[in-house]
Legacy VTK file of the C-alpha trace (Angstrom):
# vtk DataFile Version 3.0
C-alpha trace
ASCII
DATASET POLYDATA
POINTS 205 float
-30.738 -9.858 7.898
-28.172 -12.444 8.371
-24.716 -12.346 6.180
-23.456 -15.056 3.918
-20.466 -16.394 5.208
-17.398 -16.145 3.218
-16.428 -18.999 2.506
-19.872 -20.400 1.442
-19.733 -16.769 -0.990
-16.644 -18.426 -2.355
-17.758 -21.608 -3.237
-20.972 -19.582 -5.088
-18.089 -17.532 -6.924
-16.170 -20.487 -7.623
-13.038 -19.638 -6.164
-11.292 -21.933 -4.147
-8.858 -19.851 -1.697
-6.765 -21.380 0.852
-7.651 -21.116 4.660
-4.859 -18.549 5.297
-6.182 -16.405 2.599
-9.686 -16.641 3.904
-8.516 -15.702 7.448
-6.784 -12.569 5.761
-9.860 -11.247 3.919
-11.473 -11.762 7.604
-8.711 -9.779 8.794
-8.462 -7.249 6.782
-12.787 -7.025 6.997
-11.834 -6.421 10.423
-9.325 -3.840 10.222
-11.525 -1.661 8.134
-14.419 -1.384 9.970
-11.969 -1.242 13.391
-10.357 2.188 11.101
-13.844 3.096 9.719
-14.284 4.797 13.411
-12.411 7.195 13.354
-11.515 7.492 9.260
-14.946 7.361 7.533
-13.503 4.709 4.962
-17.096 2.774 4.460
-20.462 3.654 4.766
-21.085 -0.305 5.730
-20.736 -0.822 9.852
-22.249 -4.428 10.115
-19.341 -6.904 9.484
-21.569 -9.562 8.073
-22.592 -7.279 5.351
-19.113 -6.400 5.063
-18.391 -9.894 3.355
-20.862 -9.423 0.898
-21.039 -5.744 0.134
-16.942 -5.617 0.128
-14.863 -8.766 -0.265
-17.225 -10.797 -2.035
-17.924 -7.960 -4.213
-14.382 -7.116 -4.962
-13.642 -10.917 -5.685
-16.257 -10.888 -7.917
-13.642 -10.056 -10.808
-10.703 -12.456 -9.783
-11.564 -14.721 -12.696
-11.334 -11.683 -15.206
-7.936 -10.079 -13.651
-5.165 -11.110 -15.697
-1.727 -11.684 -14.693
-0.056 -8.434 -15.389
0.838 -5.186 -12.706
-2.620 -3.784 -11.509
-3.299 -0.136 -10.195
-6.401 0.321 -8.375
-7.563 3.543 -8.474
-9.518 5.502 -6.059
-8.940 2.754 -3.648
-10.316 4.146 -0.426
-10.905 1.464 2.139
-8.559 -1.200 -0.437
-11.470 -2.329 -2.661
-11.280 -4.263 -4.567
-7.345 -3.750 -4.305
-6.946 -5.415 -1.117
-8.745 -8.557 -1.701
-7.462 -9.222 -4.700
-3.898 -8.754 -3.582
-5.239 -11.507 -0.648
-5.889 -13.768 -3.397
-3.704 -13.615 -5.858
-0.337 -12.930 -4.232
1.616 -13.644 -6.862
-0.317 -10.631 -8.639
1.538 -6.889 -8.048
-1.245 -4.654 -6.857
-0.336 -0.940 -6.968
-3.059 1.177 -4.997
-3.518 4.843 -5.223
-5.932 7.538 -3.364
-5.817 11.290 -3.493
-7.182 11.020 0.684
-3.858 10.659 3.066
-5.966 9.292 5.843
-6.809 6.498 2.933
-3.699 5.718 2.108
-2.610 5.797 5.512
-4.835 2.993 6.387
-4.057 0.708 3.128
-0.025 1.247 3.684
-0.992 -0.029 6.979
-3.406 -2.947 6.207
-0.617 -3.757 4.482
1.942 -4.004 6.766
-0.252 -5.775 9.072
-1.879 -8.228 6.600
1.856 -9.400 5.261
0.710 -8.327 2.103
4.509 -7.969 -0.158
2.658 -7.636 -3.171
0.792 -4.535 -2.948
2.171 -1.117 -3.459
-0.151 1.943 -2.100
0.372 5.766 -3.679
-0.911 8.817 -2.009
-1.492 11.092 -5.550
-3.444 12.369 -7.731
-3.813 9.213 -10.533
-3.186 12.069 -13.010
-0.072 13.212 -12.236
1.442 9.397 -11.304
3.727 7.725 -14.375
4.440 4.431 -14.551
2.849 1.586 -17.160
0.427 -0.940 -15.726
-1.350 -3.625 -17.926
-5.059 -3.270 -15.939
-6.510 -0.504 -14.198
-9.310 -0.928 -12.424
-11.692 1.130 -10.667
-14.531 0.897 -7.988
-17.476 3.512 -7.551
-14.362 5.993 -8.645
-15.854 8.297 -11.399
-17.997 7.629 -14.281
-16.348 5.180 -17.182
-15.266 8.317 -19.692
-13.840 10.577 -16.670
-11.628 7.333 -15.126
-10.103 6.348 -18.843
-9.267 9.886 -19.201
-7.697 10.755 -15.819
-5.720 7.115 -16.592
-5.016 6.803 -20.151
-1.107 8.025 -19.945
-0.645 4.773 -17.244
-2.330 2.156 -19.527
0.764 -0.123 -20.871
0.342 -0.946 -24.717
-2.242 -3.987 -25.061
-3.716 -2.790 -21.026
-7.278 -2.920 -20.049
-9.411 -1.278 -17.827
-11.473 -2.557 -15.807
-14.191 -0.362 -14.372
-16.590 -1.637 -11.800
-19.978 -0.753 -11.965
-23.574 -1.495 -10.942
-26.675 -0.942 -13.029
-25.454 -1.338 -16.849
-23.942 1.912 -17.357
-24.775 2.164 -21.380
-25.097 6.107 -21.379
-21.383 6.231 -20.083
-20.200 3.498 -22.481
-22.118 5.595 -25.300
-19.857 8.617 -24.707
-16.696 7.259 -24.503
-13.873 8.360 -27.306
-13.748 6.267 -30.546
-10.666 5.350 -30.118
-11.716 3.370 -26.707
-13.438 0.134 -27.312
-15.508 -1.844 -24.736
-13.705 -5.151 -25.120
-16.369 -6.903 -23.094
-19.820 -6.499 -20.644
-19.891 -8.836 -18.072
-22.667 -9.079 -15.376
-21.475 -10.463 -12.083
-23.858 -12.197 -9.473
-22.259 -11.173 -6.113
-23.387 -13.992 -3.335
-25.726 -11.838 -0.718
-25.817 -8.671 -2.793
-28.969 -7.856 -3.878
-28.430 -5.450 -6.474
-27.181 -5.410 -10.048
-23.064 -5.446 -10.695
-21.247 -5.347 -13.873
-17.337 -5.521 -15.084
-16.853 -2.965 -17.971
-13.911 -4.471 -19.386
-12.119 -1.305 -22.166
-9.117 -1.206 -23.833
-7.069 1.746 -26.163
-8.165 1.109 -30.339
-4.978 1.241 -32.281
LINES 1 206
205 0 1 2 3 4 5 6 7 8 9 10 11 12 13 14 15 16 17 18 19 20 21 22 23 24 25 26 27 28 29 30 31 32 33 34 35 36 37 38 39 40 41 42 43 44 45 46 47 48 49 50 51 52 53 54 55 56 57 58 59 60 61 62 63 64 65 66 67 68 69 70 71 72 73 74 75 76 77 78 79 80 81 82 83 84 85 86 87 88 89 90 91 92 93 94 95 96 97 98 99 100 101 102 103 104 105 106 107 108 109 110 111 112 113 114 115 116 117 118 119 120 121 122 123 124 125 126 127 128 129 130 131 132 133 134 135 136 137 138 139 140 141 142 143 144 145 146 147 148 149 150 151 152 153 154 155 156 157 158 159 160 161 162 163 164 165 166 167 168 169 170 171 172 173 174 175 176 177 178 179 180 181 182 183 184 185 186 187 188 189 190 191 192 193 194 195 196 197 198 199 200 201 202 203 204
């Protein structure tokens, strides 16, 4: 199966990045799977599938991350933390994981992609404080477990914004009253074949 190359991805997404950005998300692609040896940070080894399945995927959102500081929880291998830092680098991008040899790998990615914008935690998101106007999460827990574990970081007027795939209407159904899905948005990821949506909550008054 051949790939879809990024920047014709892009154009299908409708984001227009400059050529150093798209040489970074290359870059960093790179990096991870070159770290993916040894650390187990993807299950993905082909690097064509890699644009897809990870930085197409994570870009995916770009149009619906606001301006406000971001924390990206669970990041593992940077996604969709990473990319997004790549594209917006005007946008702070605070990145936690409870795994050292994960954050070990996204202080260095980094360092190495020039990236002064992002800010990487190794903790448990639980016991980090801070305020950050969007949270968002990747294949981290289900929707009700990741507002809970990240409620006490949400600034006032914040949203979450949980990644998922298949419309995940049994999680939504069991979330508190007092959280309210602002919006459901399905995303078409160029060269993924499978179903994505952006779960977008925020904290009722």
């Amino acid at each position: 199966m051949t790939g879809i190359a990024l920047q014709d991805g892009l154009a299908e997404l409708g984001i227009d990045l400059p050529q150093e950005a798209q040489q970074k998300l290359l870059a960093f692609r790179d990096l991870l799977l070159k770290w993916n040896k040894t650390y187990n940070l993807t299950a993905l080894r082909d690097p064509e599938q890699a644009i897809s399945h990870h930085l197409l995927d994570s870009l995916a959102i770009l149009p619906h991350v606001g301006d406000g500081v971001l924390l990206d929880v669970g990041s593992g291998g940077g996604l969709p933390g990473i990319p997004l830092a790549i594209a917006r680098p005007q946008l702070p991008v605070s990145m936690v994981d409870t795994v050292q040899k994960k954050a070990t790998f996204l202080q260095q990615a980094a360092i190495q992609l020039g990236l002064k914008n992002v800010a990487v935690h190794h903790a448990r998101v639980e016991e980090m404080s801070g305020q950050y106007a969007q949270i968002s999460s990747r294949a981290f827990a289900e929707i009700g477990l990741f507002v809970r574990l990240t409620r006490h970081l949400l600034a006032p007027g914040g949203r979450w914004l949980a990644m998922k795939g298949v419309r995940p209407d049994d999680e939504m159904a069991a979330l508190p009253a007092d959280v309210v899905v602002e919006r459901i948005i399905p995303l078409h990821v160029p060269g993924l074949g499978a179903e994505r949506h952006l779960i977008i909550l925020k904290a009722g008054q």
